[in-house]
VOPAGU-2260 file (C-alpha; in pm, 1 decimal, decimal comma):
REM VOPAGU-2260
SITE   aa  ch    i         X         Y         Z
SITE  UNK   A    0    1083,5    1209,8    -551,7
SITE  UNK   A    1     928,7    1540,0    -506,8
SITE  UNK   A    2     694,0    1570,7    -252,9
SITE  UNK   A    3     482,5    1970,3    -165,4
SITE  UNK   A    4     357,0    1957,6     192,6
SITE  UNK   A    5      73,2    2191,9     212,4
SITE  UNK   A    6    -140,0    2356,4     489,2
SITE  UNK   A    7    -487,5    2442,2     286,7
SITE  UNK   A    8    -580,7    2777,9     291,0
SITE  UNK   A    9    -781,2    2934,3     617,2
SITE  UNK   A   10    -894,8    3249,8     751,0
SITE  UNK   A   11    -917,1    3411,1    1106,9
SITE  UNK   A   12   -1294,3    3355,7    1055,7
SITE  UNK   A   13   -1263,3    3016,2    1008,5
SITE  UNK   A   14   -1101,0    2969,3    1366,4
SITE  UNK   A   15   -1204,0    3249,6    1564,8
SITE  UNK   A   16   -1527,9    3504,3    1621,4
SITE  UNK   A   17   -1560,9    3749,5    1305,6
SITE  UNK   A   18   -1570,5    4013,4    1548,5
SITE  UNK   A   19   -1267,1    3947,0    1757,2
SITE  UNK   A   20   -1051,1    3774,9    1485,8
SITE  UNK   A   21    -832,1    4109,3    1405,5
SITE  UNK   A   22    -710,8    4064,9    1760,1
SITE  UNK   A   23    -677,9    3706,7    1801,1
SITE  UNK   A   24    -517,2    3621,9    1473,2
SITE  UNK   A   25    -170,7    3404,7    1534,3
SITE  UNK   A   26      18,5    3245,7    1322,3
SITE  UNK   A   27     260,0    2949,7    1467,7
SITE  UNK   A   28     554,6    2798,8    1299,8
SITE  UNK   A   29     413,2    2426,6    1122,6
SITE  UNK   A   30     672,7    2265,6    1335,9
SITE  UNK   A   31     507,1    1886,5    1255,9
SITE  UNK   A   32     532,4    1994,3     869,1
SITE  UNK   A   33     876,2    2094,1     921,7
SITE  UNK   A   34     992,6    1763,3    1064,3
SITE  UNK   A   35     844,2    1578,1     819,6
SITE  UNK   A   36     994,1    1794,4     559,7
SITE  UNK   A   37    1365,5    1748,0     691,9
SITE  UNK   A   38    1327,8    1411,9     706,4
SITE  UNK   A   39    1200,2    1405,4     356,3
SITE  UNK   A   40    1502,3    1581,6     295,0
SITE  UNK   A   41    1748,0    1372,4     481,5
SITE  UNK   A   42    1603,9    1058,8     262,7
SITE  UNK   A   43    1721,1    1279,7     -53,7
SITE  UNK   A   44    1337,1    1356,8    -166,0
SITE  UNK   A   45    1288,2    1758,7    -294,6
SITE  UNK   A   46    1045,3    1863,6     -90,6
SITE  UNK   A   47     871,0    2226,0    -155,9
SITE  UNK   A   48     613,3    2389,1     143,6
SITE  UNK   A   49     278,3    2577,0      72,4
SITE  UNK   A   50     116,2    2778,4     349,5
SITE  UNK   A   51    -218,3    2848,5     328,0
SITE  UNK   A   52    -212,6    3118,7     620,9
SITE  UNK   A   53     -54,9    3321,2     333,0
SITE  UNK   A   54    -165,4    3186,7      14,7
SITE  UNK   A   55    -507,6    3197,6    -153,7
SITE  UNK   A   56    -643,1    2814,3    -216,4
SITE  UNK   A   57    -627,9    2901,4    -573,6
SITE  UNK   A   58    -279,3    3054,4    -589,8
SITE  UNK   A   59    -173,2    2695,9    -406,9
SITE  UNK   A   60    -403,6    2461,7    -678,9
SITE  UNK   A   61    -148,3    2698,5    -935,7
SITE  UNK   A   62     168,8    2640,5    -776,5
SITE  UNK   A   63     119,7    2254,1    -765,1
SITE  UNK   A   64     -25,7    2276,6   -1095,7
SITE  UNK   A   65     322,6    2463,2   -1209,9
SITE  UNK   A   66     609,0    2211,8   -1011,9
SITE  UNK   A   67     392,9    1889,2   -1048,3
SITE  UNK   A   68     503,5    1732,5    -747,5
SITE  UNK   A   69     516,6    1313,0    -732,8
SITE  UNK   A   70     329,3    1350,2    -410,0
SITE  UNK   A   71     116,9    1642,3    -228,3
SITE  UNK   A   72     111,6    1522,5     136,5
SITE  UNK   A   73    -200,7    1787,0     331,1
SITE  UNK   A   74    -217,1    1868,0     687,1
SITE  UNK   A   75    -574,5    1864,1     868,4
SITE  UNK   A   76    -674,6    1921,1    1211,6
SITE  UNK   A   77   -1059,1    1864,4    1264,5
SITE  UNK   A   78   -1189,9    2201,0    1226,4
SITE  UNK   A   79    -961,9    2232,9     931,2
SITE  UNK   A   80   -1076,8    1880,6     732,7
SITE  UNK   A   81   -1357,6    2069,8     470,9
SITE  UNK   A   82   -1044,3    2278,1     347,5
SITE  UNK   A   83    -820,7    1967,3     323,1
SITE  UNK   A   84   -1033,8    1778,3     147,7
SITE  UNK   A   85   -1114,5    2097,7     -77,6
SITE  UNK   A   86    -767,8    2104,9    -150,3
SITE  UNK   A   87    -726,4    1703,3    -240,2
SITE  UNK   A   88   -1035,4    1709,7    -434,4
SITE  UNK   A   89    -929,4    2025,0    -636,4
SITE  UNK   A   90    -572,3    1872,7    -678,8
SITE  UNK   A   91    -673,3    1586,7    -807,0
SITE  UNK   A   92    -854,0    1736,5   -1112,5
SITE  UNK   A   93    -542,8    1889,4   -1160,3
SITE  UNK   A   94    -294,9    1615,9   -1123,8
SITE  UNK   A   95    -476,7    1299,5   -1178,4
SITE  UNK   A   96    -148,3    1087,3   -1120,8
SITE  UNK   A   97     -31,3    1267,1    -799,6
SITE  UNK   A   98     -15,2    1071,7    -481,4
SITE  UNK   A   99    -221,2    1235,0    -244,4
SITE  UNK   A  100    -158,2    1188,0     137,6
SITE  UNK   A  101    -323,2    1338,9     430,9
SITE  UNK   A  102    -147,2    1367,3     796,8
SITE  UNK   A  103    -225,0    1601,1    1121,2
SITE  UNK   A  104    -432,1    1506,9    1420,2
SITE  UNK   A  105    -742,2    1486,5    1228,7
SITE  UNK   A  106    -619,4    1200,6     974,2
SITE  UNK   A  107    -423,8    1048,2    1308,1
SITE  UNK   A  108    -761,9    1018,4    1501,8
SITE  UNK   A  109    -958,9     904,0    1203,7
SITE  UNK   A  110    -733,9     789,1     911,5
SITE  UNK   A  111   -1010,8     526,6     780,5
SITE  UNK   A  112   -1317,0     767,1     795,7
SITE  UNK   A  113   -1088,1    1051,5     636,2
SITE  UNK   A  114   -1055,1     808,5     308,4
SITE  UNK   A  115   -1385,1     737,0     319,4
SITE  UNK   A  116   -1493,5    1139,2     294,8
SITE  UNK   A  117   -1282,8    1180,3      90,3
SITE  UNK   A  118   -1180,8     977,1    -253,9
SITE  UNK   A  119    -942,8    1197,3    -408,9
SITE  UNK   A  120    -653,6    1129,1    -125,2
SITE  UNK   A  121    -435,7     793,3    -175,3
SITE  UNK   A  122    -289,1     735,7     201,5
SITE  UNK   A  123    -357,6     887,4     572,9
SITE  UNK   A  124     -47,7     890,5     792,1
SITE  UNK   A  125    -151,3     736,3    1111,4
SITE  UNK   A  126      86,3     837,3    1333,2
SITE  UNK   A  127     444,6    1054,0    1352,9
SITE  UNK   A  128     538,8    1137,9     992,4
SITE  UNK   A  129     873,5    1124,6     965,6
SITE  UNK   A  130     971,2     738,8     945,5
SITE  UNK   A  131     656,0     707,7     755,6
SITE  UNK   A  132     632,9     961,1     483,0
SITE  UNK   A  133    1008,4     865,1     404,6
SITE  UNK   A  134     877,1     455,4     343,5
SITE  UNK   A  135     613,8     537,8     189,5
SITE  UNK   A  136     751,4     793,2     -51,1
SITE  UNK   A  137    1055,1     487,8    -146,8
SITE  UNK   A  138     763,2     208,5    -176,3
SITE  UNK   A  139     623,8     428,0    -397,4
SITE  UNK   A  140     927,8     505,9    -640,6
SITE  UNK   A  141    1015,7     143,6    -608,9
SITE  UNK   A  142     694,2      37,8    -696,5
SITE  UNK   A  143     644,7    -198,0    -417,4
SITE  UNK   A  144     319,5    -258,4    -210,1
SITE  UNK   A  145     171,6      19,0      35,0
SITE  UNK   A  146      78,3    -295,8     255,9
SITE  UNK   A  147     454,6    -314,8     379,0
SITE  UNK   A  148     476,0      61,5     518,0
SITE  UNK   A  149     378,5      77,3     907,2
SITE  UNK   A  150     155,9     369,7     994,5
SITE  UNK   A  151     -85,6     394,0     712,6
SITE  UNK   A  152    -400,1     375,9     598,1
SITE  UNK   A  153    -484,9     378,6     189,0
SITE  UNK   A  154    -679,2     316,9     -72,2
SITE  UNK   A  155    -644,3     -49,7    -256,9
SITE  UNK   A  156    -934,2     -24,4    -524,0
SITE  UNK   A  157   -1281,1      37,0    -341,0
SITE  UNK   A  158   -1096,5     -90,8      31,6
SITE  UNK   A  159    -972,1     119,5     278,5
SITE  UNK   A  160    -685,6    -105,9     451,6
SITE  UNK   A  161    -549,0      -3,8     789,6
SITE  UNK   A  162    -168,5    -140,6     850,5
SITE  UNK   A  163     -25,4    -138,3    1153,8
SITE  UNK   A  164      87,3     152,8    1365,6
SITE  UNK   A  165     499,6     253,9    1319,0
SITE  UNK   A  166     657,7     280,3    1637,6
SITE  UNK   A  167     699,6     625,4    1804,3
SITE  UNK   A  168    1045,1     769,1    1764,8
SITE  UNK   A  169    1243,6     685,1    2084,8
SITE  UNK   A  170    1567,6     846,0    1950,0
SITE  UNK   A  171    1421,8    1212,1    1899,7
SITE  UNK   A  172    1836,1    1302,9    1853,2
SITE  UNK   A  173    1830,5    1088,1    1544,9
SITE  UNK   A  174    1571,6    1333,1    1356,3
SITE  UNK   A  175    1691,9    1598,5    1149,4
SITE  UNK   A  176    1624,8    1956,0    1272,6
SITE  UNK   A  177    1305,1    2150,5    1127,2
SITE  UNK   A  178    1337,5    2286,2     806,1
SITE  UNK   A  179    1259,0    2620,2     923,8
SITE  UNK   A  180    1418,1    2743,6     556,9
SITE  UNK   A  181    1110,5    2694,2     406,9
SITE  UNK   A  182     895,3    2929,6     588,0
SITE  UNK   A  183     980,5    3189,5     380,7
SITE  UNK   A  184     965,1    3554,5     585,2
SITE  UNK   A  185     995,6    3456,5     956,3
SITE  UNK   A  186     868,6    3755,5    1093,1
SITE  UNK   A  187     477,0    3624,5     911,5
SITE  UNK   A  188     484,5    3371,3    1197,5
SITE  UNK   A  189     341,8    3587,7    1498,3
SITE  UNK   A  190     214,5    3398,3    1784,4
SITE  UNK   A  191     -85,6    3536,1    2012,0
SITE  UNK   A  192     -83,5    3894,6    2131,5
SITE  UNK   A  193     110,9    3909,7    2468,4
SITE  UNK   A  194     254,7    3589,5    2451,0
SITE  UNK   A  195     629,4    3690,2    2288,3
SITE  UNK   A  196     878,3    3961,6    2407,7
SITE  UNK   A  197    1088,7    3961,7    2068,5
SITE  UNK   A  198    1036,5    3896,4    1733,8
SITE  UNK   A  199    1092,9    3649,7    1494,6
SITE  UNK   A  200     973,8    3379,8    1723,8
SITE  UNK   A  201    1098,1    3054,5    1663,5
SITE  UNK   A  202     860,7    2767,6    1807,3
SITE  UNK   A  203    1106,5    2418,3    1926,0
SITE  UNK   A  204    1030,6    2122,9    2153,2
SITE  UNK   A  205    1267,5    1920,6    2369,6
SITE  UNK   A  206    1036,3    1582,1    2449,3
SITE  UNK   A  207     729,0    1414,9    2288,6
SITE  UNK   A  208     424,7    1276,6    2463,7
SITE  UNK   A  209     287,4    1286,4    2818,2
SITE  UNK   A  210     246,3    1064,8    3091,9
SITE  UNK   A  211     -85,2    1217,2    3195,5
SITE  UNK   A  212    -423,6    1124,8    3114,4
SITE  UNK   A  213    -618,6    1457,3    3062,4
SITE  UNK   A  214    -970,5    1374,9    2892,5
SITE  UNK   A  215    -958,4    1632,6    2666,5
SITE  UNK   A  216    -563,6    1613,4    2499,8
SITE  UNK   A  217    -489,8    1449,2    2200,4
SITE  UNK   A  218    -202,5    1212,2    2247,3
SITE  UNK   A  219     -27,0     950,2    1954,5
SITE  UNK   A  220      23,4     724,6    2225,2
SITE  UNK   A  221    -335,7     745,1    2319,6
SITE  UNK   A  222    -231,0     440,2    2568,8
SITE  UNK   A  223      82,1     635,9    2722,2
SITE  UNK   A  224     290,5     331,3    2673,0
SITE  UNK   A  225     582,3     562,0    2604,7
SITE  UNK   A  226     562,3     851,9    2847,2
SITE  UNK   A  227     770,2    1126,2    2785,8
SITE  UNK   A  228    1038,6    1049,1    2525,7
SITE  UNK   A  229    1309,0    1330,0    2588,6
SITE  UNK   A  230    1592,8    1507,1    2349,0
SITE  UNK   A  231    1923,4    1538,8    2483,0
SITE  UNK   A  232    1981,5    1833,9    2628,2
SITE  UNK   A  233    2284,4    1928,3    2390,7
SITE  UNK   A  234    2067,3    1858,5    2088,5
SITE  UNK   A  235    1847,8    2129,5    2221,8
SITE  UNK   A  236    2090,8    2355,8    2252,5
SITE  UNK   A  237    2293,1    2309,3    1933,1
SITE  UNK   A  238    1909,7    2403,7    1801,7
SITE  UNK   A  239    1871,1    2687,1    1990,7
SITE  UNK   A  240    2191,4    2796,1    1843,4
SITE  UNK   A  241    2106,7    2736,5    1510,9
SITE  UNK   A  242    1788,9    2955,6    1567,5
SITE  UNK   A  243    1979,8    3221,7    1683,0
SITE  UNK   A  244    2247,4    3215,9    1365,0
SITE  UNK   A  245    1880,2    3225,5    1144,8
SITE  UNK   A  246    1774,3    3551,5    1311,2
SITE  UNK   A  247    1553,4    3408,3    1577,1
SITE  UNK   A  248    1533,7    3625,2    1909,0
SITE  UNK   A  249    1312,0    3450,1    2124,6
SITE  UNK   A  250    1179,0    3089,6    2158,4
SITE  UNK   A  251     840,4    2918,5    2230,3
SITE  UNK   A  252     877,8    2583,9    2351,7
SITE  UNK   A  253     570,1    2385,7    2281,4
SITE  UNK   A  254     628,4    1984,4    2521,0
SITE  UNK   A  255     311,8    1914,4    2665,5
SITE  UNK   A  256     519,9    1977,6    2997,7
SITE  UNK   A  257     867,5    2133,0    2948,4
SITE  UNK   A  258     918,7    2029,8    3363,7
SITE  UNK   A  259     835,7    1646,1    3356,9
SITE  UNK   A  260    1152,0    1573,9    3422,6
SITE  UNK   A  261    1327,1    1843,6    3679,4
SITE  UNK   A  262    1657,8    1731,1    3691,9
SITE  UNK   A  263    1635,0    1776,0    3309,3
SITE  UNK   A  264    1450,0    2116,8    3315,2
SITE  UNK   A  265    1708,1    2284,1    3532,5
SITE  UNK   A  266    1980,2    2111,4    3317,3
SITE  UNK   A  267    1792,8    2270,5    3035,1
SITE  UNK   A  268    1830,3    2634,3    3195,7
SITE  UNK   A  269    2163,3    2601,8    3362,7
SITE  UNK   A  270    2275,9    2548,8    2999,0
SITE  UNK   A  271    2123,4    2778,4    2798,3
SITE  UNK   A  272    2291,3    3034,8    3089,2
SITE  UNK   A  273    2660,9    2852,9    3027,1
SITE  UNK   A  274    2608,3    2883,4    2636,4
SITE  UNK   A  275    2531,9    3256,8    2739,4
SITE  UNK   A  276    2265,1    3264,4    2425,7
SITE  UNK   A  277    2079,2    3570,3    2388,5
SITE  UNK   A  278    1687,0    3497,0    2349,9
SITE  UNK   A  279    1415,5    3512,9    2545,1
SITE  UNK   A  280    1191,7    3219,3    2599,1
SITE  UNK   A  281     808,2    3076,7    2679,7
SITE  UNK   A  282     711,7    2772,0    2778,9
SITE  UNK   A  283     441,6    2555,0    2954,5
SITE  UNK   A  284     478,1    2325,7    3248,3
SITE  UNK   A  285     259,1    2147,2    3520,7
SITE  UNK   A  286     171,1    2254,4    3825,7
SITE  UNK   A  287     300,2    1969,8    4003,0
SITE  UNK   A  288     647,2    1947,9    3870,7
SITE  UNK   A  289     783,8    2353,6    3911,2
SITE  UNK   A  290     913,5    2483,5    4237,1
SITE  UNK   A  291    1077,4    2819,4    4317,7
SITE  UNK   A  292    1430,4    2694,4    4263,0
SITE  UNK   A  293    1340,4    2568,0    3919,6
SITE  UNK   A  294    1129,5    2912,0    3816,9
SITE  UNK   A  295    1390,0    3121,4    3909,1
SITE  UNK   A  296    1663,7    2934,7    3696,6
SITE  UNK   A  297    1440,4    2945,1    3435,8
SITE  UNK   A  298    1406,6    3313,1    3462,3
SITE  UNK   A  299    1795,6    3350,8    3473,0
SITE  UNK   A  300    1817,4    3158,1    3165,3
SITE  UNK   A  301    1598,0    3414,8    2987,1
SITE  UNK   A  302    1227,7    3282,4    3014,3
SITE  UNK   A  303    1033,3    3588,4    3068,9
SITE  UNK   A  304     657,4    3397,9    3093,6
SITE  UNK   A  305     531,1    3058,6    3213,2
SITE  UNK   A  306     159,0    2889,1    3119,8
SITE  UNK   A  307       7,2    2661,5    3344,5
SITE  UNK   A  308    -329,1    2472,9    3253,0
SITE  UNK   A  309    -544,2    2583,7    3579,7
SITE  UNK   A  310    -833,7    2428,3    3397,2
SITE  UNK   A  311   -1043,2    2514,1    3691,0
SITE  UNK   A  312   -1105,7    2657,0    4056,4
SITE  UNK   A  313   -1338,5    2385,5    4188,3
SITE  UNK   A  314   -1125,3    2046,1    4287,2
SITE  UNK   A  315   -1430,3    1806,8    4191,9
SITE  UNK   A  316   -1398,3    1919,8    3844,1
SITE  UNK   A  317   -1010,4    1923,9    3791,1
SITE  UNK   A  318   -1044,6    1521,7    3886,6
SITE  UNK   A  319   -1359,4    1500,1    3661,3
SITE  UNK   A  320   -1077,7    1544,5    3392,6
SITE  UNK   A  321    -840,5    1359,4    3528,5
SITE  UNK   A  322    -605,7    1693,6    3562,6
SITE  UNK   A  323    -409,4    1523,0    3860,2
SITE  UNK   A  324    -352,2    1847,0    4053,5
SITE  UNK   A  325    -478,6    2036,9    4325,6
SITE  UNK   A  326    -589,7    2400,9    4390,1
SITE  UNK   A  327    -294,1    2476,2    4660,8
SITE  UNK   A  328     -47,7    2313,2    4398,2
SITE  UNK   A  329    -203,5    2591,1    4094,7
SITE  UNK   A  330    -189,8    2880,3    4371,7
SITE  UNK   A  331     147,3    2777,0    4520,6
SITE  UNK   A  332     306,4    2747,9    4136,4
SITE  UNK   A  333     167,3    3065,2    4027,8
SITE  UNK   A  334     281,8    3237,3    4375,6
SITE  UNK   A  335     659,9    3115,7    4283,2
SITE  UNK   A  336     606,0    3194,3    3936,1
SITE  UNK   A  337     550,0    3545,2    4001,5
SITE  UNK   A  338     843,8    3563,9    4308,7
SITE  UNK   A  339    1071,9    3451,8    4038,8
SITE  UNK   A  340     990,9    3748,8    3836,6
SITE  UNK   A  341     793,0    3551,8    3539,6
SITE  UNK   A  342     469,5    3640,2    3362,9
SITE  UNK   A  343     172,4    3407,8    3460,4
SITE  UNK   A  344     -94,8    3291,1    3209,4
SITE  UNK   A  345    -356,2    3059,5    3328,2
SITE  UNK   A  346    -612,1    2897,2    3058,9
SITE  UNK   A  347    -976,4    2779,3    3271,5
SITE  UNK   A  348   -1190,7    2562,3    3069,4
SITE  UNK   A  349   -1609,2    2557,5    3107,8
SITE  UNK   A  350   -1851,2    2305,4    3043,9
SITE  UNK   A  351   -1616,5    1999,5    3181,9
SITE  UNK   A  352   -1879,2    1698,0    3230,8
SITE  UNK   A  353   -2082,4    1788,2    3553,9
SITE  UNK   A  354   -1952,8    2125,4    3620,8
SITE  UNK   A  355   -2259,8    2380,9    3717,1
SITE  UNK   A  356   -2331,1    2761,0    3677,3
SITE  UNK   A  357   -2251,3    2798,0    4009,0
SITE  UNK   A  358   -1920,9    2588,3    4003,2
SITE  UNK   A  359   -1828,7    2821,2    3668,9
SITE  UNK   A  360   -1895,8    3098,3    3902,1
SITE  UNK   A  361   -1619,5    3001,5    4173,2
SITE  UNK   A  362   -1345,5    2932,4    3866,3
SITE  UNK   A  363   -1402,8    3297,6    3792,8
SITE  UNK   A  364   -1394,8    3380,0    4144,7
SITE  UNK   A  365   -1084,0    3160,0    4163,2
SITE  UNK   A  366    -912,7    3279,7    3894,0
SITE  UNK   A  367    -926,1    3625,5    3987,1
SITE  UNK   A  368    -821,3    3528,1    4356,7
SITE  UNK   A  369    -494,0    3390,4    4249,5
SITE  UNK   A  370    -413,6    3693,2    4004,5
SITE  UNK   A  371    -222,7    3567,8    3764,7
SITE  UNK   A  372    -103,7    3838,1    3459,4
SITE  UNK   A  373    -357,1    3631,0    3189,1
SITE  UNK   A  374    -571,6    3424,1    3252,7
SITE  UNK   A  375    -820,6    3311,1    2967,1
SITE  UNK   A  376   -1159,4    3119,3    2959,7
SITE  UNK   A  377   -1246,7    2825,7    2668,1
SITE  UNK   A  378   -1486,2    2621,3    2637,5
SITE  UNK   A  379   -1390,7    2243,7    2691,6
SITE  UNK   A  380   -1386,3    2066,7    2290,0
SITE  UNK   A  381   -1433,1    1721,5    2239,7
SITE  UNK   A  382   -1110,9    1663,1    1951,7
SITE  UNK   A  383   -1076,7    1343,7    1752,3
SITE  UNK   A  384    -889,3    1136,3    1933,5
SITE  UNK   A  385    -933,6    1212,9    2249,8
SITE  UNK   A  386   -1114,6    1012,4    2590,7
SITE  UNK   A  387   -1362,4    1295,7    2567,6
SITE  UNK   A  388   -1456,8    1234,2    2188,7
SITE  UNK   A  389   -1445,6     866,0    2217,1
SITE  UNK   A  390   -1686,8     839,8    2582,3
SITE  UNK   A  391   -1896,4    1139,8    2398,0
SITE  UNK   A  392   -2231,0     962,0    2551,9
SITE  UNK   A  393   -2049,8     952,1    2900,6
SITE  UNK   A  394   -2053,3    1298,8    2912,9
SITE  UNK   A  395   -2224,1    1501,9    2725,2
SITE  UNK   A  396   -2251,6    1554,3    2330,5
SITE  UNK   A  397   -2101,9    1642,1    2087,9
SITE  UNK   A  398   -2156,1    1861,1    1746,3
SITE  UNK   A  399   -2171,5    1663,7    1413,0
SITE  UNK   A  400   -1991,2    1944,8    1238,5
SITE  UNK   A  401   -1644,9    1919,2    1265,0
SITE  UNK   A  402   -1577,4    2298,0    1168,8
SITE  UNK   A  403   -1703,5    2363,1    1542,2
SITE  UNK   A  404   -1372,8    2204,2    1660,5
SITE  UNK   A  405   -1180,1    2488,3    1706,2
């Protein structure tokens, strides 16, 4: 079949301030998209990508219109569902017969109320996409019953029928690498300012999931049943590689915690420095789980920068969230950090449930005690899918308007 995976057209505006987008404006790799895409691929489906960071929503309705795909599957997040369902509704007039499926962390945390906006989409991908999209796209060309294909929701007449969730991939080596190929120009795909060295940027994970309970992150396994599940570390590599033959020059590695496992982490680094490959590299990792020894491999292995999620200079409020760390353990990491010759960026988040102006205050205070070389200031957001969202009443409230999300 042939199958165009689209990201519906955005803005800056429609993510950041008007008056600060020209300097926040990032665009990162789809990597999700580009997973689902190889798999697709792997299954022997054509599969065709549409970004909307770089197309006009009417020069994508016009492409679709031209290849008249079998399927159009559409990415949401929360702030990003009006567009999505723009783009279904609009593609639908066009292509009346098309089979219209919606996935992203939007559609994951709500699949049933995402039909129900929205009657122009067929299916909502409930969980990871590539085992799914693949049985769904054969039950379709084989005519059989959407009912049989774990991990949906969809449309049967005027029901909305929920199936059962597919099992996360536990065997992340058995997954096709992204099909980076269809990004087109790789130098468009600029992530923040400050946060690469070289250019293109490549964006790559090595594990899936967390075992950590943070109120405010979105997690598939919302239960952590599943922890971490972890690539091999060769897979990485022969990746990393592959990046590198495709232009690539540096790499921002996006796990939830590229450190959960430290035997694995310094693997990680003691084998990009064997391969001797040429990049320089990003990546984010708990307070809890670095040490100097680890930091400075990394930084021998070519990571020039580090992010830890300080989330906050007051200790009552980093367990209001569940964070699991401590204030010496954020100091002490960002003191080896910075021995080991890495860059430092620290996010802080205000308005976590009971926090006061005063305890704001001391994370400023904080942050600027322990000096890191960024740190950065958001305000907490209650996602979809999330212990915040779902105990909204527990701690606060929450905007109807899910264009706020951002």
């Amino acid at each position: 079949m042939r199958c165009c995976l689209i990201i519906p057209a955005w803005s800056p505006e429609d993510i950041f301030p008007s008056r600060t987008a020209g300097s926040q404006i990032n665009y990162w790799q789809p990597l999700g998209t580009l997973y689902v895409a190889a798999a697709l691929r792997q299954a022997g489906h054509e599969v065709s990508f549409l970004n909307g960071a770089f197309l006009a929503h009417e020069e994508i309705l016009l492409r679709v219109e031209e290849s008249r795909p079998d399927c159009v599957g559409i990415y949401s997040t929360a702030f990003g569902w009006s567009q999505a369902v723009r783009t279904a509704r609009d593609l639908r007039q066009l292509l009346p017969d098309t089979f219209i499926v919606t996935g992203g962390p939007y559609p994951i945390a709500a699949p049933e109320q995402c039909l129900a906006d929205a009657p122009w989409i067929d299916a909502a991908v409930t969980g990871e996409g590539e085992v799914t999209m693949v049985k769904m796209l054969d039950a379709i060309a084989e005519s059989n019953g959407l009912h049989l294909v774990p991990g949906i929701a969809f449309r049967r007449g005027d029901e909305v029928c929920l199936n059962s969730p597919c099992p996360l991939i536990t065997d992340l080596d058995r997954l096709p690498f992204p099909a980076r190929d269809l990004l087109g120009e790789a130098e468009r795909y600029a992530p923040p300012p400050a946060t690469y060295r070289r250019s293109p940027v490549a964006v790559m994970i090595t594990s899936r999931g967390c075992n950590r309970r943070c109120i405010f992150c979105f997690q598939i396994d919302r239960k952590r049943e599943n922890g971490v599940r972890y690539r091999s570390i060769n897979g990485v590599l022969e990746e990393i590689e592959l990046c590198l033959r495709q232009g690539y020059r540096e790499i921002k590695f996006i796990d939830d915690t590229i450190a959960a496992d430290y035997d694995r982490a310094l693997a990680l680094a003691e084998g990009i420095r064997a391969r001797r490959l040429d990049f320089t590299w990003f990546a984010s990792a708990c307070v809890n789980q670095v040490d100097r020894r680890l930091l400075r491999a990394f930084r021998k292995a070519g990571c020039w920068a580090i992010l830890f999620g300080a989330e906050s200079g007051v200790q009552k409020n980093l367990n209001a969230i569940r964070k699991g760390t401590t204030l010496e353990q954020i100091r002490q990491a960002v003191s080896d950090a910075k021995d080991a010759g890495l860059r430092v960026f620290t996010p802080f988040l205000f308005g976590i449930p009971g926090e006061t102006w005063e305890e704001a205050l001391e994370t400023i205070e904080f942050a600027c005690r322990l000096n890191p070389d960024v740190e950065n200031f958001h305000a907490l957001t209650p996602f979809p899918g999330t212990d915040l969202f779902d105990h909204a009443e527990q701690y606060g409230s929450r905007l109807p308007d899910l264009s706020a999300y951002t």
